[in-house]
C-alpha positions in Angstrom: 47.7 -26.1 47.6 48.8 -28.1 44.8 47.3 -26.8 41.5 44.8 -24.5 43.5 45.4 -22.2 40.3 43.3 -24.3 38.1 40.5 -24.3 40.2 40.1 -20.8 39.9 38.1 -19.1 37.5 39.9 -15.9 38.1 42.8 -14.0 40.3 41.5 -13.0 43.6 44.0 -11.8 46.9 43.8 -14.0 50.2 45.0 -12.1 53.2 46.8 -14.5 55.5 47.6 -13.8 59.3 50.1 -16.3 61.0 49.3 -15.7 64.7 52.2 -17.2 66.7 52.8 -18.5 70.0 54.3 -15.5 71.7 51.3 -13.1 70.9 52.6 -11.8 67.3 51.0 -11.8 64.2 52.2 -11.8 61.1 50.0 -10.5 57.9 50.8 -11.1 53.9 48.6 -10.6 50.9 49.1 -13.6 48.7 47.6 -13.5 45.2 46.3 -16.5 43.3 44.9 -17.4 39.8 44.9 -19.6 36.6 47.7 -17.5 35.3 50.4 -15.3 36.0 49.0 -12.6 33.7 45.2 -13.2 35.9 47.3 -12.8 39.2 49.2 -9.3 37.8 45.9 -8.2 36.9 44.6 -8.8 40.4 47.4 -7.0 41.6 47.4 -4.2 39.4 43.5 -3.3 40.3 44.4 -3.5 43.8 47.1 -1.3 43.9 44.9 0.9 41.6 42.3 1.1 44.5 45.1 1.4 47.1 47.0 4.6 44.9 43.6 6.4 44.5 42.5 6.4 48.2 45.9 8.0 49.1 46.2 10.0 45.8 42.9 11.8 46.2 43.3 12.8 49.5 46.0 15.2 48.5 45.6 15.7 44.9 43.5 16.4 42.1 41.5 13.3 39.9 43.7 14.8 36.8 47.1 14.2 39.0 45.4 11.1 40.2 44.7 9.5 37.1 48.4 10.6 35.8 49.9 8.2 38.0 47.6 5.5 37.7 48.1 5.8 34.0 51.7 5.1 35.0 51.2 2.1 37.3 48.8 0.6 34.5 51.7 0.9 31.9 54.2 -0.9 34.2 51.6 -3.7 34.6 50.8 -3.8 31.2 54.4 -4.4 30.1 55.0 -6.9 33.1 52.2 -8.8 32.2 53.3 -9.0 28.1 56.8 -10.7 29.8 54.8 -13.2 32.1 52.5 -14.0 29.3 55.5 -14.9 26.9 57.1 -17.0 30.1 53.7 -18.7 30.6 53.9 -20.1 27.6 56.8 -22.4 28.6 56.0 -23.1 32.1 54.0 -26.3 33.5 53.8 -25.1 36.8 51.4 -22.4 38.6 52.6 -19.2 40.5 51.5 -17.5 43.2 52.6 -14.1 43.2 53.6 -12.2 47.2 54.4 -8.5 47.6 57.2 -8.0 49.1 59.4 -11.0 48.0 61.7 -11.8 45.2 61.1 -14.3 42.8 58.6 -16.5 42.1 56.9 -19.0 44.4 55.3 -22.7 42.9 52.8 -23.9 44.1 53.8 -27.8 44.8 
């Protein structure tokens, strides 16, 4: 997956399932992109989707759209701080939920 990144036009989330031997499976969303700032913006849109489904189930599209205004702000900021470290990397990132850090692709 060397340099997949650059092959990409945009950011886009790959669900990968590891099925293993003894009958488990294992499930991550991985994100991918030209950038950092492409794959945060991915991410953001899909936890936008995500937060809305639940949201509106039990609240109001004013309460709704409160805390999506929230979760864009975060991502806005995050992505200014990846878009200044960009800058000085040579390498691509792929971005996974639920893990610290930053993975290279290599």
């Amino acid at each position: 997956m060397n340099g997949v990144g650059i092959l990409l036009e945009e950011a886009t989330a790959l669900e990968v399932i590891l099925y293993h031997a003894d009958g488990r499976d294992e499930s991550q969303l991985i994100f991918i992109g030209p950038s950092a700032a492409a794959i945060q913006d991915v991410q953001r849109r899909r936890m936008a989707e995500d937060l809305s489904g639940l949201l509106r189930r039990h609240f109001n599209e004013s309460a709704t759209n409160e805390v999506l205004k929230l979760v864009n702000d975060l991502f806005r900021r995050e992505i200014s701080v990846q878009a200044a470290m960009e800058e000085t990397e040579d390498a691509y990132t792929v971005q996974v939920p639920g893990h610290s850090g930053r993975h290279r692709l290599h």
